[in-house]
N, C-alpha and C positions, 0 to 999 in steps of 0.2 A: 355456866362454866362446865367443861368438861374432865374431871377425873382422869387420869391418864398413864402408865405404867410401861415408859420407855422399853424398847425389846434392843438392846446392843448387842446380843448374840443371838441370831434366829434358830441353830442347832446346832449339834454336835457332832462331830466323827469321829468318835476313840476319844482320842486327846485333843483333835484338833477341834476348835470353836470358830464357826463360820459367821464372822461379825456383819449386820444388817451393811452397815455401811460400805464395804469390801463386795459384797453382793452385789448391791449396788451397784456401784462406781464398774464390776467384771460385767454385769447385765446390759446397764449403759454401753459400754463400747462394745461387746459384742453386737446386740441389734442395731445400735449405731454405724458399726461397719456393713452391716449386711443394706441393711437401707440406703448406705451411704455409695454402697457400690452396686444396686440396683440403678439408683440414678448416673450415675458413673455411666453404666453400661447406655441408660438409654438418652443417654448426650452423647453416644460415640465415643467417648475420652479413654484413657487406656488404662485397663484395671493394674495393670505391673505396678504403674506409678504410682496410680491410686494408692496400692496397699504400700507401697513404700512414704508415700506422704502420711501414711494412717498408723501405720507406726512410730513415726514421727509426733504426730500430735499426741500420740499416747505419750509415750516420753516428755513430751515438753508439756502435758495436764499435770502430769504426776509432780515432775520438780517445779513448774512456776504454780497450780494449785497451792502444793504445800508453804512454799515461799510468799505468797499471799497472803496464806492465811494466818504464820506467824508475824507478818506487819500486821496485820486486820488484829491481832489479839497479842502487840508486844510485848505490854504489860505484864499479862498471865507469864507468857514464854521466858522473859528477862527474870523473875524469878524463879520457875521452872524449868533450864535448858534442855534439858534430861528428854522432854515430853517432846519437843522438836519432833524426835524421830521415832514417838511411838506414834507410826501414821495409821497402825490398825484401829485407834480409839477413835479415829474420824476427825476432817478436820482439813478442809481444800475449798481455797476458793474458786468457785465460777470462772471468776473473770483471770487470773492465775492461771487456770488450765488453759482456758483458750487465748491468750499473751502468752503462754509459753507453747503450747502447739503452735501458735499460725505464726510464729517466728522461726521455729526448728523446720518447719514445711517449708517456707517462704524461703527460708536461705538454698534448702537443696534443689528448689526449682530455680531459683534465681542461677544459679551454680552450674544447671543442668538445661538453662533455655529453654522451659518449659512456661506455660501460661497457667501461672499457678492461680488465677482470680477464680477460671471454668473449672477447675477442680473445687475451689472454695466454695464457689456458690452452690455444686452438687452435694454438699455436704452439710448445709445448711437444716435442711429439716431434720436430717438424723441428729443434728447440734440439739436442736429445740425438743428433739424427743428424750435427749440425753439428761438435759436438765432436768424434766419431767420425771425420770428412774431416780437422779443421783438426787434429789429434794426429797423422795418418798425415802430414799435410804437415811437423808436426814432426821425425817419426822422420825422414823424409826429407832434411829438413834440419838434422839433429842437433844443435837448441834443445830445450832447457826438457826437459836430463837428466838421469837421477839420479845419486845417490851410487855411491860406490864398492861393488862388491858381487862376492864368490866362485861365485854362483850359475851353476847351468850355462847359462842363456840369459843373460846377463851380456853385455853388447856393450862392444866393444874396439873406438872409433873414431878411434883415433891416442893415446889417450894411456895411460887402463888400464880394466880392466874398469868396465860401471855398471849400476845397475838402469835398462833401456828404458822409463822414466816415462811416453815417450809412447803406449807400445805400452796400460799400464796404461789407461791414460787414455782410451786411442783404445776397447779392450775393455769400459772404467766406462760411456762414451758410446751403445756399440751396447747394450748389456745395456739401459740406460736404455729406450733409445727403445722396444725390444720392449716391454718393461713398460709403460709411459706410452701406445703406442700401443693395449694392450689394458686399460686403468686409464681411458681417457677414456671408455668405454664406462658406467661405473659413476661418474661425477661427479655432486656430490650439491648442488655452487650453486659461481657464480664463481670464480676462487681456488685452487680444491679442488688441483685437479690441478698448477697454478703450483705453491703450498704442497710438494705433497709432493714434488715433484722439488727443492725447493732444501734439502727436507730432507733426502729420499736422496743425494743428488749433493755437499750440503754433507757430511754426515760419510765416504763416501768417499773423495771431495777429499780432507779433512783428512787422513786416515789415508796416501792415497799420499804428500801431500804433506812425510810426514817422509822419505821415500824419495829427494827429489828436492834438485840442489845449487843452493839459492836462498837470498840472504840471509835471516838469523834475527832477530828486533827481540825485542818485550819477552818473555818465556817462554819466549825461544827457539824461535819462532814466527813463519811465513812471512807474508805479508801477505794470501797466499791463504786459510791456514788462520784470522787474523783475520774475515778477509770470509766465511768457511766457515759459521763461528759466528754470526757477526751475522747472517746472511742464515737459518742455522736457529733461531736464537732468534725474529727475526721470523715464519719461518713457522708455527714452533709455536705461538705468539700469537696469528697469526691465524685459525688452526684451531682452537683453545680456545675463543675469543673466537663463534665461528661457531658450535660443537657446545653452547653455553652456551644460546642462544636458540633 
């Protein structure tokens, strides 16, 4: 067991308090976009757009994230409303930011007749490195932990041992990206690369996700790992659907 002593504010400026998580979450998309629009550039694709799709996903992480994560923790929120929208304490889901970016992107390309899949797939690794930031700003702020667990790196942060989910998470994220950043290399039409990361990253998910202390609904079953499954049944379909023709 590890002893452990959450940091939710990493410093200060005057008055203002620079919360781990917030760091995070500005760190992530900053190097996210820079990486996201290196590959951009060396697919030829047009950075204008880019950065208008990328601001986009910023916006639709931010409100489907947050909107996630009070389904993911109804309970607490239904008798705390208040805390809703203290989104500085931390508190977004994964798969919320990305259902609400690749919905807000997807509509203005769809709108603008653009071929939004070679955009998505360029933005892929920077996805999986992002994860990789925004799980370290968790651990940091010791959100979104797991279950109770004997294990010898098991972290004790005031209450009793747990499995460090975000630690998982943060390691599923970096593993990702190396892979995906040498997998883009070998993309075989639009899509390809999108597809298999929601299929490797979906059954992953799932699997930590029994590890982690997050309300259960029907199956006994997180909302993450709902969204795990649909988001791999889609991609497998659409990969099917591709390798048919």
């Amino acid at each position: 067991m590890i002893e452990y002593n959450p940091i939710p504010i990493i410093f200060r400026l005057g008055q203002i308090e620079v919360h781990s998580i917030g760091f995070a979450f500005t760190l992530a998309f900053l190097l996210g976009f820079l990486l996201a629009l290196k590959e951009v550039r060396r697919r030829e694709l047009n950075p204008d757009d880019f950065k208008k799709m990328f601001f986009l996903i910023i916006l639709g992480a931010i409100i489907g994230g947050r909107l996630f994560f009070v389904f993911e923790n109804v309970k607490y929120f239904f008798d705390y409303p208040v805390e809703i929208f203290k989104v500085w304490k931390g508190g977004a889901s994964s798969y919320g930011g990305f259902i609400g970016g690749f919905l807000l992107s997807f509509i203005y390309f769809k709108k603008n007749k653009l071929n939004f899949l070679s955009y998505a797939d360029a933005v892929v690794p920077a996805l999986c490195m992002g994860i990789f930031i925004k799980r370290i700003g968790c651990f940091l702020n010791w959100c979104c932990y797991g279950s109770a667990s004997s294990l010898p790196w098991a972290i004790n942060a005031g209450d009793f041992p747990r499995h460090p989910t975000q630690i998982y998470l943060a390691l599923n994220g970096l593993i990702l990206f190396f892979l995906f950043s040498k997998l883009k290399h070998k993309q075989k039409y639009s899509g390809w690369l999108l597809s298999w990361c929601l299929i490797v990253y979906g059954v992953s998910r799932f699997l930590i996700e029994f590890l982690r202390d997050s309300e259960r609904y029907l199956f006994d079953l997180t909302i993450a790992q709902w969204a795990s499954g649909i988001l791999f049944a889609l991609a497998c379909f659409f990969i099917m659907n591709k390798e048919k023709k």
